[in-house]
N, C-alpha and C positions, 0 to 999 in steps of 0.2 A: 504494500500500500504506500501511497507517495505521503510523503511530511512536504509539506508547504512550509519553508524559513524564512522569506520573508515579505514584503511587499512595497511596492514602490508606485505612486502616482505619477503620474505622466501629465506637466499641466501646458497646453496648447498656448502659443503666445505667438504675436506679432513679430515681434522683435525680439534677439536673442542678446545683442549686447547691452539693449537698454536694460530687458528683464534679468540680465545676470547682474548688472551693477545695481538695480533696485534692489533685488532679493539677498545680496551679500552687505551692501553699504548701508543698505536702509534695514531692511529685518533682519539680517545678523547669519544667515546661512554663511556653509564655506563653500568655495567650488570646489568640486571633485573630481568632474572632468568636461573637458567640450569635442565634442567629435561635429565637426563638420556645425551643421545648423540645429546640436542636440546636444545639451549639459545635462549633468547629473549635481546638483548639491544636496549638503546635506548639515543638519541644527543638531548636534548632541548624536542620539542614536536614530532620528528620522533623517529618510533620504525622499528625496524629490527628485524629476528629471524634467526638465522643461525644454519644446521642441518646436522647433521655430516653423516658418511655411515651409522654408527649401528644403528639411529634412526629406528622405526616402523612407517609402511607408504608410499609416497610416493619417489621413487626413481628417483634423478637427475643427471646428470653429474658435477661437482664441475665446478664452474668457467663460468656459462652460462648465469648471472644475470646481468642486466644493471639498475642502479638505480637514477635517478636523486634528488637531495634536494633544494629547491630552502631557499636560505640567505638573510644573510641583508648585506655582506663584504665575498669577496674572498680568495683579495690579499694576507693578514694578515694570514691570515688561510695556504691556500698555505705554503706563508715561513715556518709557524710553520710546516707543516707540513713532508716539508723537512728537517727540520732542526732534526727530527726526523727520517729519514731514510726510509720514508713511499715510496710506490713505485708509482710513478707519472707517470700518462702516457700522458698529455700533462700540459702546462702552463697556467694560466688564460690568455685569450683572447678575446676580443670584439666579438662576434659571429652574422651573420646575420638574425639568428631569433631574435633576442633585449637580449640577455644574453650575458654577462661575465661570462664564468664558466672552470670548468677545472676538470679532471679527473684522478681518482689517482686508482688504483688496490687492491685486498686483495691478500694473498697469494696463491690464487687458479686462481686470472685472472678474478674473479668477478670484476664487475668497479661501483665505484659511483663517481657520476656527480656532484658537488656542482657549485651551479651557482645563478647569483645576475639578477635580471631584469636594464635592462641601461639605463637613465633616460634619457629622449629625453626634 
């Protein structure tokens, strides 16, 4: 039987050089690698790979990906990450499924989600 180790989103973007200096200078990703019109980075132990138009392969519309990350701290992160200019689409907030989280845009309208489990 197969084990699945691990998983990796794939998020469709315009632009490859804009979206690697947003995603590294402004949200704090490292780069991993860049093959032609197709990066891989990655924040701690989450990796991401993000694939321009000229890639070979499978074609998406930019800006259709919703990703979530689950943390150990929000708040912190947030500020910084306004304080950066980063494009925020809501506030951290207490959420009814048991998370604190909050959601910020890349430059195509892709969203990721970072969020803290709420200790009860």
């Amino acid at each position: 039987m197969m084990k699945a180790l691990s998983a990796t989103t794939v998020f469709y973007i315009s632009n490859l050089r804009q979206s690697l200096q947003y995603y590294t200078e402004i949200i704090g990703f490292t780069e991993d690698f860049v093959f032609g019109d197709y990066a891989g980075l990655y924040y701690d132990e989450v990796s991401i790979h993000l694939c321009g138009p000229e890639n070979q392969g499978l074609k998406k519309i930019p800006g259709n990906t919703l990703h979530c990350i689950a943390c150990d701290e929000v708040d912190e992160f947030h500020d910084a990450l306004v304080a950066k200019g980063a494009l925020i689409v809501n506030a951290p907030q207490d959420r009814i499924y048991g998370m604190r989280d909050f959601a910020v845009n890349d430059l195509d309208s892709n969203t990721l989600v970072f969020g803290v489990a709420i200790s009860t």
